[in-house]
ChimeraX commands (.cxc) that place a marker at each C-alpha (Angstrom):
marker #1 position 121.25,78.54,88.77 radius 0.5
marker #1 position 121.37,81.91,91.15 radius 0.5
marker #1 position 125.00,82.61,92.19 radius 0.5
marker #1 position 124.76,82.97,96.17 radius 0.5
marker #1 position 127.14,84.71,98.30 radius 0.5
marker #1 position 126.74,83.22,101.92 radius 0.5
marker #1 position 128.12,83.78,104.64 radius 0.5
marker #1 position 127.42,81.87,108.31 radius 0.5
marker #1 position 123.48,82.00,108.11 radius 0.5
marker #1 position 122.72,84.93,105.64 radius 0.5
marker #1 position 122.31,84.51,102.11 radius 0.5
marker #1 position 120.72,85.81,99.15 radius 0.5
marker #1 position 120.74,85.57,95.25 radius 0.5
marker #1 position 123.07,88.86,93.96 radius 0.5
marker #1 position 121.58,87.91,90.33 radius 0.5
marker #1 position 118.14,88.04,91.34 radius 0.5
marker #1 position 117.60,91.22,92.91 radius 0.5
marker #1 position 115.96,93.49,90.09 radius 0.5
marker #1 position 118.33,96.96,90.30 radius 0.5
marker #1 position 116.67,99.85,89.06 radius 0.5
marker #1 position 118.13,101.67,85.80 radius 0.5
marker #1 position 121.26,103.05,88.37 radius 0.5
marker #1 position 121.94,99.52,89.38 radius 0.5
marker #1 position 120.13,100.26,92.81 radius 0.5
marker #1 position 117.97,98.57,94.98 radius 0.5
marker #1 position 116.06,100.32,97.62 radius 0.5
marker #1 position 116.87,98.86,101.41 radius 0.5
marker #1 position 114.65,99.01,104.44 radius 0.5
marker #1 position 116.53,98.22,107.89 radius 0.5
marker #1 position 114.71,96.93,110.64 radius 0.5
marker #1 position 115.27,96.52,113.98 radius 0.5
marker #1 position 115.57,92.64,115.46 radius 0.5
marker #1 position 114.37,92.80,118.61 radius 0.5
marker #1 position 110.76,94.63,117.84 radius 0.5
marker #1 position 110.51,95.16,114.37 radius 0.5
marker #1 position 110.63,99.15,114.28 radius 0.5
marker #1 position 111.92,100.22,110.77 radius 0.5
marker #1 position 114.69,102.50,111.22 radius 0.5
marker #1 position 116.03,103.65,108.17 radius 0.5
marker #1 position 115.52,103.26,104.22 radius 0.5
marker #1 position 119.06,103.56,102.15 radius 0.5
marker #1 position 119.93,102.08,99.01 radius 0.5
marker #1 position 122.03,99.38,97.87 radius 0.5
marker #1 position 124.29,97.80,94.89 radius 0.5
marker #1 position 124.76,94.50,94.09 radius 0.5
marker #1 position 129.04,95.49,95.64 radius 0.5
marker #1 position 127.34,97.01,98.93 radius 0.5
marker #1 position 124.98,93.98,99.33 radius 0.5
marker #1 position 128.13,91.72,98.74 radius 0.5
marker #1 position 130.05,93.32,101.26 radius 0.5
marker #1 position 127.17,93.40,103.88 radius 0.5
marker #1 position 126.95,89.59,103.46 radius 0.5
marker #1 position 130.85,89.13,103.63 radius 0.5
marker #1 position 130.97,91.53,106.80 radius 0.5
marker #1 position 127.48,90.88,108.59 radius 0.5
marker #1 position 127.72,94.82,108.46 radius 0.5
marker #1 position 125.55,97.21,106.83 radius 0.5
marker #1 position 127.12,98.50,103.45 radius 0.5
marker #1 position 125.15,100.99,101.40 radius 0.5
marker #1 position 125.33,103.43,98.06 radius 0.5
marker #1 position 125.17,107.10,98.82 radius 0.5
marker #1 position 123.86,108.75,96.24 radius 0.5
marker #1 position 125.17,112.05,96.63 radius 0.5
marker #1 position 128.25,111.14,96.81 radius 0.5
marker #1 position 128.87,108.39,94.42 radius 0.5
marker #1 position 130.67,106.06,96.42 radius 0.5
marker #1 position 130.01,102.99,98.90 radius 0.5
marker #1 position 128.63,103.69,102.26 radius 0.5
marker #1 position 129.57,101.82,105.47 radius 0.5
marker #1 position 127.10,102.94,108.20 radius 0.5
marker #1 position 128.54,103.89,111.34 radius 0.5
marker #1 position 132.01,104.16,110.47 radius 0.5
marker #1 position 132.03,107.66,110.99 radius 0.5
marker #1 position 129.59,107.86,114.22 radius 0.5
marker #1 position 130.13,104.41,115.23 radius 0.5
marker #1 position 126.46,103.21,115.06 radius 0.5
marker #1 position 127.03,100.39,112.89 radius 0.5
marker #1 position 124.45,98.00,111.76 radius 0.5
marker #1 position 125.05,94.43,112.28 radius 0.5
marker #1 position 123.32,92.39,109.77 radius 0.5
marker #1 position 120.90,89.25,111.30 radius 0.5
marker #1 position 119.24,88.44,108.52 radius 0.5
marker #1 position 118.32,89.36,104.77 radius 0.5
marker #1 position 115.04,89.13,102.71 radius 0.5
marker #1 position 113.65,90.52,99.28 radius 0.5
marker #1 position 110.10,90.85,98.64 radius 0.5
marker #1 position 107.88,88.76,96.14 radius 0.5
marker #1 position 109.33,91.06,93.19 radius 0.5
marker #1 position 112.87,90.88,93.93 radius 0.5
marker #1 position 113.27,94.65,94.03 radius 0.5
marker #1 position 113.81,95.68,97.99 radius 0.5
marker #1 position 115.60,94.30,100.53 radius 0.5
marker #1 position 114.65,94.45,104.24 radius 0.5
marker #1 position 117.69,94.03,106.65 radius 0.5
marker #1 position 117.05,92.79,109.93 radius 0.5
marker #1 position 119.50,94.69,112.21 radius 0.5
marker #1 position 121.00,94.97,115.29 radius 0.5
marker #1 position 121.56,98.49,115.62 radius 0.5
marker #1 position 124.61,99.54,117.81 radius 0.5
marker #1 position 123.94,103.05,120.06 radius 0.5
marker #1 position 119.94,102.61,119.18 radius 0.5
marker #1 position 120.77,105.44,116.80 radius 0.5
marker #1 position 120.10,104.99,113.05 radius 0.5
marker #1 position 119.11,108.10,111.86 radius 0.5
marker #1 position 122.09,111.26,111.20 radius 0.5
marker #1 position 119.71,113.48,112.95 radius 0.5
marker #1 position 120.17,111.54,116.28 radius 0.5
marker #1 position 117.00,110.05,116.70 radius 0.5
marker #1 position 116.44,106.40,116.81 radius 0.5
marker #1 position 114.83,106.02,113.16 radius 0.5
marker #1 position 114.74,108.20,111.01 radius 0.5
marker #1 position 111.02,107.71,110.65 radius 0.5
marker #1 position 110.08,109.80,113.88 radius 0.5
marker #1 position 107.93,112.53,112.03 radius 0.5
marker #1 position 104.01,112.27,112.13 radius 0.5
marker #1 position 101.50,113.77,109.65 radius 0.5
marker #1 position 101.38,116.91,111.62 radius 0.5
marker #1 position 105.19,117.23,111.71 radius 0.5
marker #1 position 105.55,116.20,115.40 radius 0.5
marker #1 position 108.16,114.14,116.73 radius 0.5
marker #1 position 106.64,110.33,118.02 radius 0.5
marker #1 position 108.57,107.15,118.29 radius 0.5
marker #1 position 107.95,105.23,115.54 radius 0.5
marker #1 position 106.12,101.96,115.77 radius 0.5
marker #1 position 107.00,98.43,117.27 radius 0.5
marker #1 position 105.56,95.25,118.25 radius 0.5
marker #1 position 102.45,95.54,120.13 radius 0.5
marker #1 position 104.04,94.63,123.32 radius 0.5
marker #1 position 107.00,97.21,122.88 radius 0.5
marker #1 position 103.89,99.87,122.51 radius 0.5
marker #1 position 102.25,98.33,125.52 radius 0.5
marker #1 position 105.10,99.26,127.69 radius 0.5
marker #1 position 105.93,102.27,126.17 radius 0.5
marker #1 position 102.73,103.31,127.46 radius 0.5
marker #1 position 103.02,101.78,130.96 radius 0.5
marker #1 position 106.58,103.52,131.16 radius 0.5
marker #1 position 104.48,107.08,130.08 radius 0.5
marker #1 position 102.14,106.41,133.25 radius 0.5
marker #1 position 105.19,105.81,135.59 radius 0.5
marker #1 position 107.06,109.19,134.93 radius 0.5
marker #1 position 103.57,111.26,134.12 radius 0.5
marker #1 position 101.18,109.56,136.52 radius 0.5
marker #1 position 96.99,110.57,136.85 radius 0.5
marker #1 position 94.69,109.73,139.18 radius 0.5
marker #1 position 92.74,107.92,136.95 radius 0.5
marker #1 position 94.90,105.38,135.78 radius 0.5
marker #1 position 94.85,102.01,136.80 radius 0.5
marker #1 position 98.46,101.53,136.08 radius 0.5
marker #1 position 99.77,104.49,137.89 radius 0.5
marker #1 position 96.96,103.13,140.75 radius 0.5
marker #1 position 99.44,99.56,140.14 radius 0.5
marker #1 position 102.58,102.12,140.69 radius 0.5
marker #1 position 101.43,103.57,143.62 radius 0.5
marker #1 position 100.82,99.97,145.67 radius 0.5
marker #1 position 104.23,99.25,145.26 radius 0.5
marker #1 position 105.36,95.63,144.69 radius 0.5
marker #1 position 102.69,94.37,147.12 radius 0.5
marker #1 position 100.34,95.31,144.54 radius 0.5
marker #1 position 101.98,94.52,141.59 radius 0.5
marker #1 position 103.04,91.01,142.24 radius 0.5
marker #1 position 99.96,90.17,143.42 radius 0.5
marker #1 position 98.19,90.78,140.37 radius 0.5
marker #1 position 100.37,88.73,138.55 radius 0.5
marker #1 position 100.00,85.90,140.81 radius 0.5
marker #1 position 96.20,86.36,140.34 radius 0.5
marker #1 position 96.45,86.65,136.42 radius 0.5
marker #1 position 98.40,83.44,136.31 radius 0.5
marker #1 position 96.30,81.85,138.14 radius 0.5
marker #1 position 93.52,82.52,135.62 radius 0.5
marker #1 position 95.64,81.80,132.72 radius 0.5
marker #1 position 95.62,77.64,134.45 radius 0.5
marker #1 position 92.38,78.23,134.98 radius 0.5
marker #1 position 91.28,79.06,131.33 radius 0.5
marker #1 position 93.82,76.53,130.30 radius 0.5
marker #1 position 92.26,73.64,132.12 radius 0.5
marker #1 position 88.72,74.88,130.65 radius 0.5
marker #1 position 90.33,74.78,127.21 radius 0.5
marker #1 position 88.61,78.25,126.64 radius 0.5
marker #1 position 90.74,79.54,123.45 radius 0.5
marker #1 position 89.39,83.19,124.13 radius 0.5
marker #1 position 89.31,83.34,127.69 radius 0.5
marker #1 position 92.60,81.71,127.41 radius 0.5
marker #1 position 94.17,84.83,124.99 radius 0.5
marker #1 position 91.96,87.22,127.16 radius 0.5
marker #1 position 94.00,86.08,130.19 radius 0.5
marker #1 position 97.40,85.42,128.83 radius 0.5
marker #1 position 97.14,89.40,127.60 radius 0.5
marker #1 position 96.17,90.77,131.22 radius 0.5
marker #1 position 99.53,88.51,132.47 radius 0.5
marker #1 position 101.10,89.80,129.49 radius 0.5
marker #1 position 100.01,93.85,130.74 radius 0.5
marker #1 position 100.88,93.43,134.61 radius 0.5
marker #1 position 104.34,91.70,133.88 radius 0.5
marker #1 position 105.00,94.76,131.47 radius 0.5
marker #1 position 104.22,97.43,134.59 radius 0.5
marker #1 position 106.40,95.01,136.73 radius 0.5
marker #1 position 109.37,95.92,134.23 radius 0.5
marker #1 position 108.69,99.01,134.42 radius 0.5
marker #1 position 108.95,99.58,138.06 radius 0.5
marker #1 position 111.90,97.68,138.25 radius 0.5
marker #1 position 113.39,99.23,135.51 radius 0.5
marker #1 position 113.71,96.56,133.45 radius 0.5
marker #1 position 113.59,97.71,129.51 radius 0.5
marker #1 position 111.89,95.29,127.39 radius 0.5
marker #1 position 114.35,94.67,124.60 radius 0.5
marker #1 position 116.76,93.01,127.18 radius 0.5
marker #1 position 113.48,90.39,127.84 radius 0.5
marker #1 position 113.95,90.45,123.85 radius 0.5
marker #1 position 117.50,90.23,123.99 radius 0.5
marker #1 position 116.97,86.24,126.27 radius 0.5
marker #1 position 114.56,85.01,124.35 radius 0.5
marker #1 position 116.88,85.77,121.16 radius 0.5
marker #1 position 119.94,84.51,123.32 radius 0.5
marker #1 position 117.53,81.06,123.86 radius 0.5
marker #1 position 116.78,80.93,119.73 radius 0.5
marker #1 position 119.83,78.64,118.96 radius 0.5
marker link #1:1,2 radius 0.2
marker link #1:2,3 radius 0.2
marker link #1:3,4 radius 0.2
marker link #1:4,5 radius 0.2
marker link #1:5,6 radius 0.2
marker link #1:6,7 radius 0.2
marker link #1:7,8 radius 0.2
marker link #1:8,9 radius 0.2
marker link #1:9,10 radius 0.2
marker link #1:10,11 radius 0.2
marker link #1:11,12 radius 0.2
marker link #1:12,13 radius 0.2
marker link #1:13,14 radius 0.2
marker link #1:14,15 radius 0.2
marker link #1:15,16 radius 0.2
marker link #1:16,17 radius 0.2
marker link #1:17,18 radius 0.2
marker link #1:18,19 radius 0.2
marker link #1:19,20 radius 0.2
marker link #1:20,21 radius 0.2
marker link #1:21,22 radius 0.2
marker link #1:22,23 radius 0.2
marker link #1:23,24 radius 0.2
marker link #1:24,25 radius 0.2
marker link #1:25,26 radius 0.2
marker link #1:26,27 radius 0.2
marker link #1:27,28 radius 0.2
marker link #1:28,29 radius 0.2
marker link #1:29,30 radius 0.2
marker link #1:30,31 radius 0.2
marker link #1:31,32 radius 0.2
marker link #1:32,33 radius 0.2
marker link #1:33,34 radius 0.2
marker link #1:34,35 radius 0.2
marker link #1:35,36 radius 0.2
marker link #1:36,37 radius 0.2
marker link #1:37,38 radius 0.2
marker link #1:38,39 radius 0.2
marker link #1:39,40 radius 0.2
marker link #1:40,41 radius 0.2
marker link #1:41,42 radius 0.2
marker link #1:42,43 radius 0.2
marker link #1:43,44 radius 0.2
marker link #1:44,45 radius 0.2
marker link #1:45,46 radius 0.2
marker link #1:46,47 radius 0.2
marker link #1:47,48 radius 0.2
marker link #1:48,49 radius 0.2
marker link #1:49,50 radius 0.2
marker link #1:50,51 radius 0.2
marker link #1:51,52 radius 0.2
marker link #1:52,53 radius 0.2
marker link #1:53,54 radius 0.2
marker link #1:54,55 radius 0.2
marker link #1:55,56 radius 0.2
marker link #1:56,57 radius 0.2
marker link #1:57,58 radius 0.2
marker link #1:58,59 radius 0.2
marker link #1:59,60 radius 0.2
marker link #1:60,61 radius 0.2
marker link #1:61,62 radius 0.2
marker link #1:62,63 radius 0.2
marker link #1:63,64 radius 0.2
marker link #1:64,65 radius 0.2
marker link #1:65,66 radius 0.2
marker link #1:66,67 radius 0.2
marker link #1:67,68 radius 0.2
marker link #1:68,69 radius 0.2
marker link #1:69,70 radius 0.2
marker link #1:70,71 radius 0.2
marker link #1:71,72 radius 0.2
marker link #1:72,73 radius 0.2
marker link #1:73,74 radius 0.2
marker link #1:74,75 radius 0.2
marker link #1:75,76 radius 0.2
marker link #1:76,77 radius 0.2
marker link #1:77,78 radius 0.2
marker link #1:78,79 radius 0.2
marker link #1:79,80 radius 0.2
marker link #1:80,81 radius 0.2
marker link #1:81,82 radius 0.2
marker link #1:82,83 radius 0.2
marker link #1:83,84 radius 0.2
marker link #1:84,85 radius 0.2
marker link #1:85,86 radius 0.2
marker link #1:86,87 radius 0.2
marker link #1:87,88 radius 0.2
marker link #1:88,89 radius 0.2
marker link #1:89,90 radius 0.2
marker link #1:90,91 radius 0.2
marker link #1:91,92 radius 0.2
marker link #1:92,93 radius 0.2
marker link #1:93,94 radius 0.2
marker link #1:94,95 radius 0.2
marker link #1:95,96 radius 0.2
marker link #1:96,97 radius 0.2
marker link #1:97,98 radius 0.2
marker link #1:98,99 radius 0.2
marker link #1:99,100 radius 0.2
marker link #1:100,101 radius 0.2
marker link #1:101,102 radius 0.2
marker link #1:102,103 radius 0.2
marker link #1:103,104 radius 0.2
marker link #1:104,105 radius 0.2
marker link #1:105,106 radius 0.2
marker link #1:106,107 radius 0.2
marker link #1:107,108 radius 0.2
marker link #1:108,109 radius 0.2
marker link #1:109,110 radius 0.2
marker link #1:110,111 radius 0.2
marker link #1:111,112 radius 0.2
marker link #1:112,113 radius 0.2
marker link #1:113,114 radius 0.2
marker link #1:114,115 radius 0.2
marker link #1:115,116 radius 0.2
marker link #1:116,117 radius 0.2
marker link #1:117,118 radius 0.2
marker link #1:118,119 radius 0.2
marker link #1:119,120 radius 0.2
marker link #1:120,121 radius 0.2
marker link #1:121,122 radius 0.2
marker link #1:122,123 radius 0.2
marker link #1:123,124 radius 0.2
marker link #1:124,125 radius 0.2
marker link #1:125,126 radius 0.2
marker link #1:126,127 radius 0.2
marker link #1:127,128 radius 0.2
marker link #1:128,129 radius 0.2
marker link #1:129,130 radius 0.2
marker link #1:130,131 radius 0.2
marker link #1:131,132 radius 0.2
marker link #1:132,133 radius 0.2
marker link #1:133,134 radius 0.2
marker link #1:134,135 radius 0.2
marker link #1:135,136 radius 0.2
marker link #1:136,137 radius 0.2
marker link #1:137,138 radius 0.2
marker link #1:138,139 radius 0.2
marker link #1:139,140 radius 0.2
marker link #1:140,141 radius 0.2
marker link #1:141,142 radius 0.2
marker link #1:142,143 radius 0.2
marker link #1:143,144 radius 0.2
marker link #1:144,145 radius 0.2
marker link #1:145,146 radius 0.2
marker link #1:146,147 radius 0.2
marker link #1:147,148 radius 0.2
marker link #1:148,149 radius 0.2
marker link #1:149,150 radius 0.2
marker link #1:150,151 radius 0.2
marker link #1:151,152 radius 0.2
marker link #1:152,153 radius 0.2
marker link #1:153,154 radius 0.2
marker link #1:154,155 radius 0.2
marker link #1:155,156 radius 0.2
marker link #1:156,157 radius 0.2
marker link #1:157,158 radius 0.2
marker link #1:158,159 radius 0.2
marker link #1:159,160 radius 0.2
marker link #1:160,161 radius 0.2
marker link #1:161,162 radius 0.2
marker link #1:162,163 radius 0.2
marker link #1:163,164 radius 0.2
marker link #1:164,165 radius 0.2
marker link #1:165,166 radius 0.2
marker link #1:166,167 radius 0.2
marker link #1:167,168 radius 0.2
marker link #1:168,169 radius 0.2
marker link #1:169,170 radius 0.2
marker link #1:170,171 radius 0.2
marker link #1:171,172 radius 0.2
marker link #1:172,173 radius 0.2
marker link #1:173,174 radius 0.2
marker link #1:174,175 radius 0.2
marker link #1:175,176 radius 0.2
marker link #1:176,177 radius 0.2
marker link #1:177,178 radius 0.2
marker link #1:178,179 radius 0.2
marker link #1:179,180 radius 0.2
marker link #1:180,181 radius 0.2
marker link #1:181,182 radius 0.2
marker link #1:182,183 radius 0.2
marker link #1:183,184 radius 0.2
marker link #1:184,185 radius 0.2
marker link #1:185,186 radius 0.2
marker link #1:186,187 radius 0.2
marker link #1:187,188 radius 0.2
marker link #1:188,189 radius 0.2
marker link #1:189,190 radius 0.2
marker link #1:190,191 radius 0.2
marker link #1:191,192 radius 0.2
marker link #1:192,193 radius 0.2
marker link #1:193,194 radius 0.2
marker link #1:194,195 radius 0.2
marker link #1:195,196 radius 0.2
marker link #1:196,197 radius 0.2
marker link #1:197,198 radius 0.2
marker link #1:198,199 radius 0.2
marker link #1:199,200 radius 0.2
marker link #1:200,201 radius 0.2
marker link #1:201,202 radius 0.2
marker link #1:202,203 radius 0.2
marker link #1:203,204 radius 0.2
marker link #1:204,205 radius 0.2
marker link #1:205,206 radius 0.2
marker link #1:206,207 radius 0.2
marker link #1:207,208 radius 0.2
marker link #1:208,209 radius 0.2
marker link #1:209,210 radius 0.2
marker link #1:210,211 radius 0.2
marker link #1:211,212 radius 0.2
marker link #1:212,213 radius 0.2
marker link #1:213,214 radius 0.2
marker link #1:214,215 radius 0.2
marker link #1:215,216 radius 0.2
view
C-alpha cells in the first residue's frame, strides 16, 4: 500500500514518485487559471511533503544544497491547487496560484518568455487567454484594417450590439441542432465578449477567477 500524505484536497503517493539517482524529481508549475507553465524546479520527497502540509510551493535548490521555499524572499509565493505525476511517476506538475503574477527571478511572469530567436514573447495560455491577448494588442496599437479596432472605434453602441446579434445566432443554431454552426457561433460570441472586456478593462483571469469561485 502507497503511504499518502494529504492534506484538505491534495494528495499524492511520496513512495511512488521515481527520484532520480540525487533523490530528485523534476517539477513543472502551472498556472490555474489558464494553464501557462511558469517555471520548472526540482523537488525531494521532504520539499514535496512540505508543499502538501503547507499548500505552498517547497523546492530543492541545487546550488545550494538546501530546501527552497519560493517567494519567501520576494514574496511571490506559490500556492499549491492541485498535484499530479505523469504515467511514469517521475515529474510532477503543480497547479498554482501564483501570488504577484511573477514566477520567474528575472521578473517576468514565467520564466519561459524566450523564443527561438531569443526574443522576449509571453508564453502560451489557453486559447481564449491568446484570443484576448490579441484583442487587447489591437486596442492600444490600433490599424485601419482591423475589424476589432473597427469594434473599438464604435464604442459600446457597436460592441454590444454584436453580441446581441451573435447570441442570437447561437439560439438560432441551437434550435437547428447544427453541432458546427452551433461551435462556429458560440466562438464569434466567445470573440466579441472578449473585445467587450477589453474595452471595459476587464482582464480575463478575473472571468477565470468566478468561474473557479463557482467550482465548489
Amino acid at each position: 500500500m502507497h503511504t499518502f500524505s494529504k492534506t484538505d484536497n491534495l494528495a499524492i503517493p511520496l513512495d511512488k514518485i521515481r527520484y532520480n539517482d540525487q533523490g530528485l524529481v523534476p517539477a513543472i508549475a502551472q498556472d490555474y487559471l489558464d494553464g501557462t507553465v511558469l517555471m520548472m524546479a526540482w523537488m525531494n520527497r521532504e520539499s514535496l511533503a512540505k508543499t502538501i502540509e503547507t499548500h505552498e510551493a517547497w523546492y530543492w535548490s541545487r546550488s545550494r544544497q538546501e530546501l527552497w521555499h519560493k517567494g519567501a524572499t520576494s514574496g511571490h509565493i506559490q500556492k499549491v491547487r492541485g498535484l499530479r505525476y505523469d504515467c511514469d511517476s517521475d515529474a510532477l506538475l503543480i497547479t498554482i496560484e501564483q501570488v504577484g503574477d511573477i514566477a520567474c527571478h528575472t521578473g517576468e511572469r514565467s520564466c519561459f518568455h524566450l523564443t527561438s530567436d531569443h526574443t522576449k514573447a509571453a508564453p502560451p495560455a489557453d486559447t481564449l487567454s491568446e484570443v484576448y491577448r490579441v484583442v487587447r494588442d489591437r486596442l492600444a496599437h490600433p490599424t485601419e484594417s482591423s475589424y476589432t479596432c473597427k469594434l473599438f472605434a464604435g464604442g459600446d453602441n457597436k460592441i454590444l450590439k454584436k453580441i446581441g446579434e451573435e447570441s442570437a445566432e447561437v439560439v438560432m443554431a441551437c434550435k437547428d441542432d447544427d453541432r458546427q454552426a452551433i461551435a462556429s457561433e458560440v466562438a464569434d460570441l466567445l470573440y466579441h465578449t472578449l473585445v467587450a472586456l477589453a474595452y471595459h478593462q476587464v482582464d480575463i483571469r478575473d472571468v477565470y477567477r468566478q468561474l473557479q469561485s463557482r467550482r465548489g
